[in-house]
GUMITOR-184683 format. One line per field, with one value per atom (N, C-alpha, C, CB): x, y, z; residue in one letter; residue number from 1; atom name. Coordinates in Angstrom, 2 decimals. Glycine has a CB too. Example, Ala and Ser with C-alpha at 12.3 -4.5 7.8 and 13.67 -1.06 7.14 Angstrom:
2
X <- 13.19, 12.30, 13.20, 11.31, 12.85, 13.67, 12.90, 14.08
Y <- -5.69, -4.50, -3.30, -4.47, -2.25, -1.06, 0.03, -0.60
Z <- 7.80, 7.80, 7.80, 9.05, 7.08, 7.14, 7.87, 5.72
lumnu <- A, A, A, A, S, S, S, S
panu <- 1, 1, 1, 1, 2, 2, 2, 2
tifi <- N, CA, C, CB, N, CA, C, CB
//
This chain:
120
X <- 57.18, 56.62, 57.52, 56.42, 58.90, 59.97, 59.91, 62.22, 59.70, 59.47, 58.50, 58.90, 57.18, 56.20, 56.11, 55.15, 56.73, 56.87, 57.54, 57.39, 58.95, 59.94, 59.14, 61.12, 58.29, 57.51, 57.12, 56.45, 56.12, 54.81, 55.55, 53.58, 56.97, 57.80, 58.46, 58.99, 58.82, 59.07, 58.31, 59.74, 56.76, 55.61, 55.50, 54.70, 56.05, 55.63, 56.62, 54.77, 57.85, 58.43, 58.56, 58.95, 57.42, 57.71, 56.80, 57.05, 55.61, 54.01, 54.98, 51.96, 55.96, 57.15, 57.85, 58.29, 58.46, 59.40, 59.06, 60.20, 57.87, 57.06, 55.91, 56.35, 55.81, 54.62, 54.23, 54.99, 53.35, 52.29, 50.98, 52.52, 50.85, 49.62, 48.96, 49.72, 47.81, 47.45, 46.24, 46.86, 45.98, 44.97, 43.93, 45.62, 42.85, 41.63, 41.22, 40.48, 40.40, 39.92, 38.30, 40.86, 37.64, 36.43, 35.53, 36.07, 34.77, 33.74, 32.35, 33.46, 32.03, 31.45, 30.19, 32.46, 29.24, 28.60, 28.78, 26.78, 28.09, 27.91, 27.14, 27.41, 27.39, 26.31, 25.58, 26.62, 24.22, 23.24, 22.44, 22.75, 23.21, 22.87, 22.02, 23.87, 22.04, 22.00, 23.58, 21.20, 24.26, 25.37, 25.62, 26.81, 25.71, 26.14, 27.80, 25.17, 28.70, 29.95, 30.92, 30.01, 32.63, 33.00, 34.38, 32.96, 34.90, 35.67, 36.90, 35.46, 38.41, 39.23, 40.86, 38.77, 41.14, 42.59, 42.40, 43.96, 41.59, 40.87, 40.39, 41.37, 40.24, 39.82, 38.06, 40.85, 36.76, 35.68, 35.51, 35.13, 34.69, 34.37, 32.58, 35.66, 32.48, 30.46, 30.73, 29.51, 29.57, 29.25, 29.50, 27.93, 29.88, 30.40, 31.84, 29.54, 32.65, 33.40, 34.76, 33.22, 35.60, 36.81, 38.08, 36.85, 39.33, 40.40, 41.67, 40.28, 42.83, 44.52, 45.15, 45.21, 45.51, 45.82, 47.80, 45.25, 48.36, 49.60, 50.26, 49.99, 51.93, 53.14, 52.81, 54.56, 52.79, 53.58, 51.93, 54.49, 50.97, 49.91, 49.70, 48.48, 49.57, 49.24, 48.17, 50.22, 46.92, 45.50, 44.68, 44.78, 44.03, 42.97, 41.46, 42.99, 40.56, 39.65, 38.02, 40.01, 37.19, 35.90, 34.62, 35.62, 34.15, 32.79, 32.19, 32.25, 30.86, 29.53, 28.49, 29.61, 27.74, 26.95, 27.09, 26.63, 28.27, 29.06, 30.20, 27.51, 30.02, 31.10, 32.09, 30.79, 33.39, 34.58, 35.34, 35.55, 35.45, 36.61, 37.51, 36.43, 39.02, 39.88, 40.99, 40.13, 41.99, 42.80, 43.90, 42.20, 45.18, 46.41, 46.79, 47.09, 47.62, 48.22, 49.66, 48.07, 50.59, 51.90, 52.83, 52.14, 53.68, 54.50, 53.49, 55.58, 51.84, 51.19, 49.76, 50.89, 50.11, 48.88, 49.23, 48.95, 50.40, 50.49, 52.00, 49.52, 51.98, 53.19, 54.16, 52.46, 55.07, 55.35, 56.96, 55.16, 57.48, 58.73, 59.12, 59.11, 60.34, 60.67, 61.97, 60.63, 62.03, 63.49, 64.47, 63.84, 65.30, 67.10, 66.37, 68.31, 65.63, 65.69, 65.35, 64.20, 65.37, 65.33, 64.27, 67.18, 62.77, 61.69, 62.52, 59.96, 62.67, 63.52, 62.09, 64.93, 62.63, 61.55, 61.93, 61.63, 61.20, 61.23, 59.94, 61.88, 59.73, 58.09, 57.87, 57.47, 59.08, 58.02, 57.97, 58.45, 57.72, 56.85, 55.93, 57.84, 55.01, 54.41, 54.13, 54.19, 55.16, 55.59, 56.70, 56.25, 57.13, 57.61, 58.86, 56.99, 59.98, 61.31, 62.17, 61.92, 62.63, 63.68, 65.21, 63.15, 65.70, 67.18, 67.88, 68.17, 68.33, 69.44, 69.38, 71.37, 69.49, 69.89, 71.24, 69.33, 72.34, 73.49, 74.07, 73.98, 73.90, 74.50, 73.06, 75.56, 73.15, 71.90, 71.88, 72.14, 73.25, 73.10, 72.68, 74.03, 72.45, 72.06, 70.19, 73.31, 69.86, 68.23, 68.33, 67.36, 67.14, 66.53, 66.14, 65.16, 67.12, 66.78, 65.80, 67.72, 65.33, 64.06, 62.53, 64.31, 62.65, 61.76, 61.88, 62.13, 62.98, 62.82, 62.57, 64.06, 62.50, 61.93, 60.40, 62.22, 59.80, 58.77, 57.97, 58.89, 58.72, 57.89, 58.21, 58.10, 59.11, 59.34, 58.16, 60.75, 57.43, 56.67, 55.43, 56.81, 55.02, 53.99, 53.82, 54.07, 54.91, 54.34, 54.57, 55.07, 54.83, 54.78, 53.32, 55.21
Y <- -41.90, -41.84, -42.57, -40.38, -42.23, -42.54, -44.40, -41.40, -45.01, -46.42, -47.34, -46.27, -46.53, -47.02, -46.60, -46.79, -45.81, -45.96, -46.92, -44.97, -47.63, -48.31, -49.44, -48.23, -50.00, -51.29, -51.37, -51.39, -50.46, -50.77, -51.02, -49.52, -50.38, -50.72, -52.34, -49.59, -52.49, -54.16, -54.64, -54.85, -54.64, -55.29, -55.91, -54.54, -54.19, -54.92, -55.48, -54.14, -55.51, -56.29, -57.72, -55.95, -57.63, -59.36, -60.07, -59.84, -59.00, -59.73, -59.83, -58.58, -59.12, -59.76, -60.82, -58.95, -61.16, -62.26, -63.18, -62.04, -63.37, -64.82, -64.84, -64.81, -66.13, -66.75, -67.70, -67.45, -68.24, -69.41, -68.97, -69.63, -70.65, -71.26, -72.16, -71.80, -72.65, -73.16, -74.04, -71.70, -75.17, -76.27, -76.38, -77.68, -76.87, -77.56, -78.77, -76.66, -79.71, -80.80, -80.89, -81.69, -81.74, -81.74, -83.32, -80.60, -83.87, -84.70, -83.98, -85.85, -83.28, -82.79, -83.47, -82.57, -83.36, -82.75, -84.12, -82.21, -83.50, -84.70, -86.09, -84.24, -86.63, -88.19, -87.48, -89.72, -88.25, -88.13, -89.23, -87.08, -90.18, -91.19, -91.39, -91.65, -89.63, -89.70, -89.68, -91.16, -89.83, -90.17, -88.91, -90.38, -88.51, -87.86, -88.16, -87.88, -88.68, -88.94, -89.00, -89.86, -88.64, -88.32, -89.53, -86.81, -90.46, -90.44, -90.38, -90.74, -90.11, -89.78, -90.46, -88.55, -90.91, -91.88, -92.63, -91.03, -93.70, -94.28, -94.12, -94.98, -92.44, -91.97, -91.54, -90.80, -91.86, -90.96, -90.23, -91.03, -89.22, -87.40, -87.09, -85.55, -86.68, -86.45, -85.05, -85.93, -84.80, -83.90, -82.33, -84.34, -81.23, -80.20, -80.18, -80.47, -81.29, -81.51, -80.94, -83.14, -80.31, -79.55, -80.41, -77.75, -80.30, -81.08, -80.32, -82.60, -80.79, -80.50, -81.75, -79.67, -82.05, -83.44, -82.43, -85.45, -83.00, -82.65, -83.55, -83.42, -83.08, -83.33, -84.98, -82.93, -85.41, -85.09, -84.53, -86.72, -85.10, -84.97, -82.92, -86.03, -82.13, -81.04, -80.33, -80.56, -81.19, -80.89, -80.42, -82.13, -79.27, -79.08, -79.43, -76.67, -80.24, -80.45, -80.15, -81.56, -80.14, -79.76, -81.07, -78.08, -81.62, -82.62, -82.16, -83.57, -81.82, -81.14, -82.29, -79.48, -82.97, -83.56, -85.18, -82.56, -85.22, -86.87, -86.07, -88.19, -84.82, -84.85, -83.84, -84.32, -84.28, -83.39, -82.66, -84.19, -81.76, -80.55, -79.95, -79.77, -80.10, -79.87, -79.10, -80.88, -78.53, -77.78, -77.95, -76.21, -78.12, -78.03, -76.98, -78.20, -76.89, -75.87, -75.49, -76.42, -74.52, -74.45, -74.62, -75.51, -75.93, -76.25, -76.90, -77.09, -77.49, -78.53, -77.65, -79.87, -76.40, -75.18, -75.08, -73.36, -75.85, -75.62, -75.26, -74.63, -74.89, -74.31, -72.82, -73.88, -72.97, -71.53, -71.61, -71.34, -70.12, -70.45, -68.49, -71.26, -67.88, -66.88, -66.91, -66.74, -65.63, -66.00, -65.67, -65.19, -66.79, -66.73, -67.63, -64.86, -68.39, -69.45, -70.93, -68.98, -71.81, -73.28, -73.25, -74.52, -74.60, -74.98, -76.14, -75.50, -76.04, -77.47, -78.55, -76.87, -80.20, -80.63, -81.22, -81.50, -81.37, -82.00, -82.40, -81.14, -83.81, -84.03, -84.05, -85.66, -83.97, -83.65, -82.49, -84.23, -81.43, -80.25, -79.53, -79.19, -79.02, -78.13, -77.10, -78.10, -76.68, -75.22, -75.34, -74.69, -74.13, -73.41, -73.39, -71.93, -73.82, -73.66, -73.17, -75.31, -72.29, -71.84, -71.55, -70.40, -71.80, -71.70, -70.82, -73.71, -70.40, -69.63, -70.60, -69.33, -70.21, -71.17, -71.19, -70.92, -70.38, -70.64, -70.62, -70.14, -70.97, -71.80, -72.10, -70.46, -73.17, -74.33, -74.43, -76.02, -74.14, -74.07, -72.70, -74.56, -71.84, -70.68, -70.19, -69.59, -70.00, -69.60, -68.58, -68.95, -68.22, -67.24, -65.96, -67.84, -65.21, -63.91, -63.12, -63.16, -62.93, -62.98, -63.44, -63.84, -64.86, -65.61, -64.89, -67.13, -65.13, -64.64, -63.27, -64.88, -62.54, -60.98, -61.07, -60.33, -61.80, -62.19, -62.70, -62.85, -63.73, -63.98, -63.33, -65.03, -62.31, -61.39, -60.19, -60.85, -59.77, -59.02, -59.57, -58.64, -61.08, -61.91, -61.47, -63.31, -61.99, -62.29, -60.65, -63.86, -59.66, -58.13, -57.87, -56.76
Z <- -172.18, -173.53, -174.51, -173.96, -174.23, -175.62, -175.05, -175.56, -173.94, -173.35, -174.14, -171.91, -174.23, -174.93, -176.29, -174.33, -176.95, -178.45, -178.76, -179.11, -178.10, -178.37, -178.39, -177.53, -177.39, -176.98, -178.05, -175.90, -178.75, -179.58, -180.81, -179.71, -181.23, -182.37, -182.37, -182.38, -180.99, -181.01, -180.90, -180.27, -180.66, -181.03, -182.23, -180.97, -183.15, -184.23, -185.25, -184.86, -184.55, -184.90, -184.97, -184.65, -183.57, -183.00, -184.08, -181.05, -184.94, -185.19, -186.66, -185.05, -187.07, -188.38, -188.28, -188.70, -187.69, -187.25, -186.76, -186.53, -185.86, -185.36, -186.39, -183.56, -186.50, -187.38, -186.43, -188.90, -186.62, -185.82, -185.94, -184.12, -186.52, -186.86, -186.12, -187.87, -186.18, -184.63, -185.46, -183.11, -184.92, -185.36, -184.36, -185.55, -184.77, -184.20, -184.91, -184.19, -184.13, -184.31, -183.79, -183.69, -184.20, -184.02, -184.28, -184.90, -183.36, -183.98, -184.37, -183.03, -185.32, -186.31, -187.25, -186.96, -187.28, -186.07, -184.92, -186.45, -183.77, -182.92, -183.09, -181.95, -182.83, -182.66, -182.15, -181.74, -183.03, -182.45, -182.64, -182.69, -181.32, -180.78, -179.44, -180.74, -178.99, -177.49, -176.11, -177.45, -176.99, -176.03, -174.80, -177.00, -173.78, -173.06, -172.51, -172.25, -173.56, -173.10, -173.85, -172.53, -174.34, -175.11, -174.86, -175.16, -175.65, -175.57, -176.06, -175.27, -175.51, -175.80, -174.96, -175.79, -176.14, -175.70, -174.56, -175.32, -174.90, -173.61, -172.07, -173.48, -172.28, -171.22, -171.44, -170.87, -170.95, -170.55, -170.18, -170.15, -171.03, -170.14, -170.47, -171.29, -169.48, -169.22, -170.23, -166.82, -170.92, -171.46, -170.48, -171.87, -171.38, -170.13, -169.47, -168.93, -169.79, -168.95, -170.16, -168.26, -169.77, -170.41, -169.79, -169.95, -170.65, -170.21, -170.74, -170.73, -170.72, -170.82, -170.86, -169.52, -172.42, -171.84, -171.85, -173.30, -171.03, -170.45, -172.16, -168.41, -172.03, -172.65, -172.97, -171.61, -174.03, -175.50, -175.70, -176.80, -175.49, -176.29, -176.41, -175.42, -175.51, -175.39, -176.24, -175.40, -175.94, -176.55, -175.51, -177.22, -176.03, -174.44, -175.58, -173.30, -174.67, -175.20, -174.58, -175.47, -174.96, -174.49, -175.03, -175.20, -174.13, -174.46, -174.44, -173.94, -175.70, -175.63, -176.41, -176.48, -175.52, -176.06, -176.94, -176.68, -176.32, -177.14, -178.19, -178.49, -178.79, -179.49, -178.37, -181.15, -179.20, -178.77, -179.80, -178.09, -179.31, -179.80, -179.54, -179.98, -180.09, -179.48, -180.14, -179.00, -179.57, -180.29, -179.05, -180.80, -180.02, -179.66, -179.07, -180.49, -177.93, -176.88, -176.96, -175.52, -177.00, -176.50, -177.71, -175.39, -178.12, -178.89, -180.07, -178.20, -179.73, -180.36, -181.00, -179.17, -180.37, -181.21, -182.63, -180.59, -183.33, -184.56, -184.97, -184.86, -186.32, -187.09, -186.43, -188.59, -185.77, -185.17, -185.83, -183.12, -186.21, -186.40, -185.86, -188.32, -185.65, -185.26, -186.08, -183.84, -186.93, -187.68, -186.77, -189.09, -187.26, -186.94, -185.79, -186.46, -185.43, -183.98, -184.74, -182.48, -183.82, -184.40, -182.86, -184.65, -183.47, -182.30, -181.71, -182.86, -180.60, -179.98, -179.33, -178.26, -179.46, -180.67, -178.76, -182.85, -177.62, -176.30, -175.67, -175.40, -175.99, -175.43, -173.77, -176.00, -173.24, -171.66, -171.38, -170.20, -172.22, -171.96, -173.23, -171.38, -173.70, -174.07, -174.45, -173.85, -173.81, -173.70, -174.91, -172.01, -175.47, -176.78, -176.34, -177.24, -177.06, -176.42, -177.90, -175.56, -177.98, -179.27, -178.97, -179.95, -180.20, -179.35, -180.79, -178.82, -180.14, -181.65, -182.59, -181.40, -184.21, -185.26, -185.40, -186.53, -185.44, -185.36, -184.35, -185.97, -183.30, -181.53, -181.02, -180.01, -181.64, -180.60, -179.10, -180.89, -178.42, -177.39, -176.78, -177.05, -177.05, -176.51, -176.96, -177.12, -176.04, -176.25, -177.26, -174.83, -177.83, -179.11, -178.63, -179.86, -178.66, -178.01, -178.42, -178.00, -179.69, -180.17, -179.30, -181.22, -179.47, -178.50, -177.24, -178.31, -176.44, -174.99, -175.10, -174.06, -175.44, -175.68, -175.44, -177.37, -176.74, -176.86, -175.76, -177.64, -175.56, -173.48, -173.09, -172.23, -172.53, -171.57, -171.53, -171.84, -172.77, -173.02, -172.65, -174.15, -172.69, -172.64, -171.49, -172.87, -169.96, -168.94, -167.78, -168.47, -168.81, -168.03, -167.52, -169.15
lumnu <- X, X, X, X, X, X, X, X, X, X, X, X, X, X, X, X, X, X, X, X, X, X, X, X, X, X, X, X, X, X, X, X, X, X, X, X, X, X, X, X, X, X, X, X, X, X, X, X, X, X, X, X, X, X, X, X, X, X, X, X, X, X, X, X, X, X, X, X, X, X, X, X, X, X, X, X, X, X, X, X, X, X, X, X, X, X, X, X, X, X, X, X, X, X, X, X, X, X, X, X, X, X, X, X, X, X, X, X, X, X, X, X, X, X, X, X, X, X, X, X, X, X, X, X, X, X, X, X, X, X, X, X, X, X, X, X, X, X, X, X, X, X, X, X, X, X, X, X, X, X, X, X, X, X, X, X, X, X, X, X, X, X, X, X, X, X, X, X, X, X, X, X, X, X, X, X, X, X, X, X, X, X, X, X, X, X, X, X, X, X, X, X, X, X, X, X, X, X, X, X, X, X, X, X, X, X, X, X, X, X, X, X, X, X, X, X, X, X, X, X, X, X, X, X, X, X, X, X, X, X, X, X, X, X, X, X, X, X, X, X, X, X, X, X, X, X, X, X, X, X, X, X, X, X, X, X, X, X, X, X, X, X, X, X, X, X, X, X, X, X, X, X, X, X, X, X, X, X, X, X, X, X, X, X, X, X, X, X, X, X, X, X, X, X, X, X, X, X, X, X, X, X, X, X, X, X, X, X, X, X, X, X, X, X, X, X, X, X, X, X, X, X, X, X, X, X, X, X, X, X, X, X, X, X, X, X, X, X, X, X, X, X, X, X, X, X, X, X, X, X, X, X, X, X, X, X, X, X, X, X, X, X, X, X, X, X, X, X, X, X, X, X, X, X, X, X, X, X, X, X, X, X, X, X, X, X, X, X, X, X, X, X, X, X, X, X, X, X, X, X, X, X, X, X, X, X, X, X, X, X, X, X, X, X, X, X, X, X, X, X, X, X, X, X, X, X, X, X, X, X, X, X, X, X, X, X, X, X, X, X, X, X, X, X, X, X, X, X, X, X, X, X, X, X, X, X, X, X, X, X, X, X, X, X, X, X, X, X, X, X, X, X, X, X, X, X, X, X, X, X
panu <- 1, 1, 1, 1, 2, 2, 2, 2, 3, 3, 3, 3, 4, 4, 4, 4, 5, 5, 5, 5, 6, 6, 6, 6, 7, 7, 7, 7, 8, 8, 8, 8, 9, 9, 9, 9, 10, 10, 10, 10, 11, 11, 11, 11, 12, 12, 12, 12, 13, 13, 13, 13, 14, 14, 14, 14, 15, 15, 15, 15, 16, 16, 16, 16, 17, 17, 17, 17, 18, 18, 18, 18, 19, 19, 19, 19, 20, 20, 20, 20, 21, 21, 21, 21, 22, 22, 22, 22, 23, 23, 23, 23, 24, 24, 24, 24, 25, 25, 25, 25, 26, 26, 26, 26, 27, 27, 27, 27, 28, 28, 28, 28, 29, 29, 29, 29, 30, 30, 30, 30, 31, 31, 31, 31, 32, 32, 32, 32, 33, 33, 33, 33, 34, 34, 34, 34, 35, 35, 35, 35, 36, 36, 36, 36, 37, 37, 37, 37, 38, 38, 38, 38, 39, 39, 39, 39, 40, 40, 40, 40, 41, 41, 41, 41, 42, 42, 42, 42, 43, 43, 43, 43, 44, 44, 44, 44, 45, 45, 45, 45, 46, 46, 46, 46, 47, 47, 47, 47, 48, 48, 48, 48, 49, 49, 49, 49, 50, 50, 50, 50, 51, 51, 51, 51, 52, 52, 52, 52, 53, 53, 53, 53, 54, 54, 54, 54, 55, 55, 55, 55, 56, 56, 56, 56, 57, 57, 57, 57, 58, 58, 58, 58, 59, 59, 59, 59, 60, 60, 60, 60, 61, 61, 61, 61, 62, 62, 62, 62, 63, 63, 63, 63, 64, 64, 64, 64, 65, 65, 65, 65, 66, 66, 66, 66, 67, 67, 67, 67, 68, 68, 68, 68, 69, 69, 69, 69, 70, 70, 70, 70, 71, 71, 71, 71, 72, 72, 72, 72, 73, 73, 73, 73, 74, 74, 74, 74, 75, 75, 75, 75, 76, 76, 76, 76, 77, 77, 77, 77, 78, 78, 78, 78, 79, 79, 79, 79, 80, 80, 80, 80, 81, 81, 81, 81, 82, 82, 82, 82, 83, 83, 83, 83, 84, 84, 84, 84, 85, 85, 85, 85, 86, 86, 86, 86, 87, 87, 87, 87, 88, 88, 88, 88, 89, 89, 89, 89, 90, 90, 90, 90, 91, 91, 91, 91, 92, 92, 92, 92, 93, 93, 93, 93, 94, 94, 94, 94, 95, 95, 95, 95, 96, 96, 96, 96, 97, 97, 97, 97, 98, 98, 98, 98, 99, 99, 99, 99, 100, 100, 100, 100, 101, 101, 101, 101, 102, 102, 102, 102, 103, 103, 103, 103, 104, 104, 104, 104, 105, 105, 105, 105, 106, 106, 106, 106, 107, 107, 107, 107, 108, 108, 108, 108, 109, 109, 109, 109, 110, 110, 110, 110, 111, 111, 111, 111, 112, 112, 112, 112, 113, 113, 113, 113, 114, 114, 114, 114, 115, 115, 115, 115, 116, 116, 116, 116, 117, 117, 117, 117, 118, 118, 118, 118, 119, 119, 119, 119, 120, 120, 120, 120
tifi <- N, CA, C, CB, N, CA, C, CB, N, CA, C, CB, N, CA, C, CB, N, CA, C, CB, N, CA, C, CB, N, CA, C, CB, N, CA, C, CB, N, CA, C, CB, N, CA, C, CB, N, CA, C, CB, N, CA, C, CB, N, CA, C, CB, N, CA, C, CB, N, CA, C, CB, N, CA, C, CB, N, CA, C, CB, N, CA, C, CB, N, CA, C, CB, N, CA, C, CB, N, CA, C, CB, N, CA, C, CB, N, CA, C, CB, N, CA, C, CB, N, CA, C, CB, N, CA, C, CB, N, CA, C, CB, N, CA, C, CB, N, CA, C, CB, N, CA, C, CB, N, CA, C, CB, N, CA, C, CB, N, CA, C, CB, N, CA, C, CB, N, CA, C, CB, N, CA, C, CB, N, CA, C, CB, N, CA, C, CB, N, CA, C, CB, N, CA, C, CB, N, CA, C, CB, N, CA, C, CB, N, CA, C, CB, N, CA, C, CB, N, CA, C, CB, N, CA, C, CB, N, CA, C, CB, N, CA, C, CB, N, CA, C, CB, N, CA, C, CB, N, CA, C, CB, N, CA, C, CB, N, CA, C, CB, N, CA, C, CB, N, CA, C, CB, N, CA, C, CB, N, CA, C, CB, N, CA, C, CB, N, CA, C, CB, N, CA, C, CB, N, CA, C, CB, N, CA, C, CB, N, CA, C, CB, N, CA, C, CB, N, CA, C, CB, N, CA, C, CB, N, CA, C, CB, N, CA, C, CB, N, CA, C, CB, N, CA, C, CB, N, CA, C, CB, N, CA, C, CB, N, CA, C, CB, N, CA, C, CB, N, CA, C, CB, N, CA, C, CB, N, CA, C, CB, N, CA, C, CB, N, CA, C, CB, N, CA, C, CB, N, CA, C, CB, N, CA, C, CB, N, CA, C, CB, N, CA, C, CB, N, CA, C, CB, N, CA, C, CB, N, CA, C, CB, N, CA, C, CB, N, CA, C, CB, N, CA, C, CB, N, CA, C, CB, N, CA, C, CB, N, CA, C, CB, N, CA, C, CB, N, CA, C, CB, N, CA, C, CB, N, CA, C, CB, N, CA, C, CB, N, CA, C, CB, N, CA, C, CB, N, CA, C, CB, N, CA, C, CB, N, CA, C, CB, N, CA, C, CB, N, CA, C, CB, N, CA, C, CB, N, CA, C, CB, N, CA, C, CB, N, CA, C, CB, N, CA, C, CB, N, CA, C, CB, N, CA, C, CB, N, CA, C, CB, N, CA, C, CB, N, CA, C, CB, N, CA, C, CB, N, CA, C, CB, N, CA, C, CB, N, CA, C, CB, N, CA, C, CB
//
């Protein structure tokens, strides 16, 4: 019992101290040209068809009907900050990396809490 009161109190500590904001994009409304195909950074996608574009880009996107819509994933879902950590700024991954603000070299114990709770 005294385990899960403690949790639900650093919960809500964590929903104080982390902020993040997160974007979307859109072709709005769709062509309506007829197109059944969307494209994106010189790649083609059939209508229906969902994607991930991987590191630096980290957009997952969806084709419905010629248009696309997409929203940023990971480090690229937007504005995130956790006090007392610095976002370490590394394009071959996606994923969220924080490091202490006063010793850059040491991870954000904050943050790692935070995933640690994520992936229980």
């Amino acid at each position: 019992m005294f385990t899960k009161a403690l949790s639900v109190v650093f919960v809500h500590q964590l929903l104080l101290f982390c902020d993040v904001e997160s974007y979307c994009w859109g072709t709005y409304p769709p062509p309506d040209d007829g197109r059944t195909s969307c494209e994106y950074k010189g790649w083609t996608f059939v209508s229906g068809a969902s994607f991930k574009a991987p590191a630096p880009i980290c957009e997952e996107c969806t084709c419905t009907d010629g248009g696309l819509s997409c929203c940023g994933y990971g480090k690229k879902a937007g504005v995130a900050s956790v006090q007392g950590c610095v976002l370490v700024d590394d394009d071959s991954t996606c994923e969220m990396q924080f490091v202490d603000s006063m010793d850059e070299t040491q991870p954000c114990a904050l943050w790692e809490q935070k995933r640690g709770l994520k992936n229980e």
